[in-house]
C-alpha positions as CSV (number, residue, x, y, z in Angstrom):
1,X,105.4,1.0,15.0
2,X,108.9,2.2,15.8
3,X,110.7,4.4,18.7
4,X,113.8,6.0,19.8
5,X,113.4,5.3,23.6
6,X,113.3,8.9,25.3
7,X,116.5,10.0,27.9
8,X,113.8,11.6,30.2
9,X,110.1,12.6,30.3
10,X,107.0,10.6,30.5
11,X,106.1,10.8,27.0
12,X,107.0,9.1,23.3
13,X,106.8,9.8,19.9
14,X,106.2,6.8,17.8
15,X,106.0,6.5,14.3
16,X,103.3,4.6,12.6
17,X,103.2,3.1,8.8
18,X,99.8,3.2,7.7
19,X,98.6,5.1,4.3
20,X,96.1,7.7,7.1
21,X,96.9,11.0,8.6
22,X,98.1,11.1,12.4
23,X,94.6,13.0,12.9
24,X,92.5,10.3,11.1
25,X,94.5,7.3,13.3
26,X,94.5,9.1,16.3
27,X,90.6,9.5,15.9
28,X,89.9,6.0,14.5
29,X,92.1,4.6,17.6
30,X,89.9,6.2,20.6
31,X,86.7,5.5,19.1
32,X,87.2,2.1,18.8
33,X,89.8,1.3,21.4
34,X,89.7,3.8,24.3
35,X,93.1,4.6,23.6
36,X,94.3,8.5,23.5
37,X,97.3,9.7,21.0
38,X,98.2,13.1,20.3
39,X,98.4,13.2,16.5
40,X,102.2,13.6,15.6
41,X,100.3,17.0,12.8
42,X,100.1,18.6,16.1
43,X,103.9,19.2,16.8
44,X,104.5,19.2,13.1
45,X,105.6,15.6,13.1
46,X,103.5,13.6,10.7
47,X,103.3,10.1,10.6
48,X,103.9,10.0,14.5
49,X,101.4,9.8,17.5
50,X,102.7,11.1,20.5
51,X,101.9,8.5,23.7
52,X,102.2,9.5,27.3
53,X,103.2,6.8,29.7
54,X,102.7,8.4,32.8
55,X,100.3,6.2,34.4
56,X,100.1,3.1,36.5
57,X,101.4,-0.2,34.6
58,X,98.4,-1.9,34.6
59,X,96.8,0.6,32.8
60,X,99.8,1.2,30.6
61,X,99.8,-2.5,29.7
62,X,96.1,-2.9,29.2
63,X,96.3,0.4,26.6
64,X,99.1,-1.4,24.8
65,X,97.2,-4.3,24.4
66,X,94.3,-2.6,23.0
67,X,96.8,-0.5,20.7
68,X,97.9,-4.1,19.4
69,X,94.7,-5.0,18.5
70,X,94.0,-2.3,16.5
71,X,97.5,-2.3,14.4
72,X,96.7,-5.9,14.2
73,X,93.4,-5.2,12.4
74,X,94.4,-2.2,10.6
């Protein structure tokens, strides 16, 4: 995964390289992670999820982690 870091905001878009649609890896993500992307087909942007970071670090860190997992596996 790759980003441009954001100026301002509390969100990201990141871009993925995987052979799937941002629907099918945002779908395949929560169900086996917990972990909630908007699919980048939803802003007309596919190929990216869009992540929101607006939560407490913890939570944030323990997301990531699970995020990693999954790329790791995928």
């Amino acid at each position: 995964m790759s980003y441009i870091k954001p100026k301002s905001g509390t969100t990201a878009l990141l871009k993925y390289d995987l052979p799937i649609s941002s629907v099918e890896f945002c779908t395949t993500l929560i169900e086996q992670t917990g972990v909630m992307f908007t699919p980048g087909s939803a802003l007309d942007m596919e190929g990216y999820v869009r992540v929101g970071y607006a939560n407490n670090q913890q939570v944030l860190e323990t997301g990531l982690a699970r995020v990693s997992g999954f790329l790791a596996h995928s």
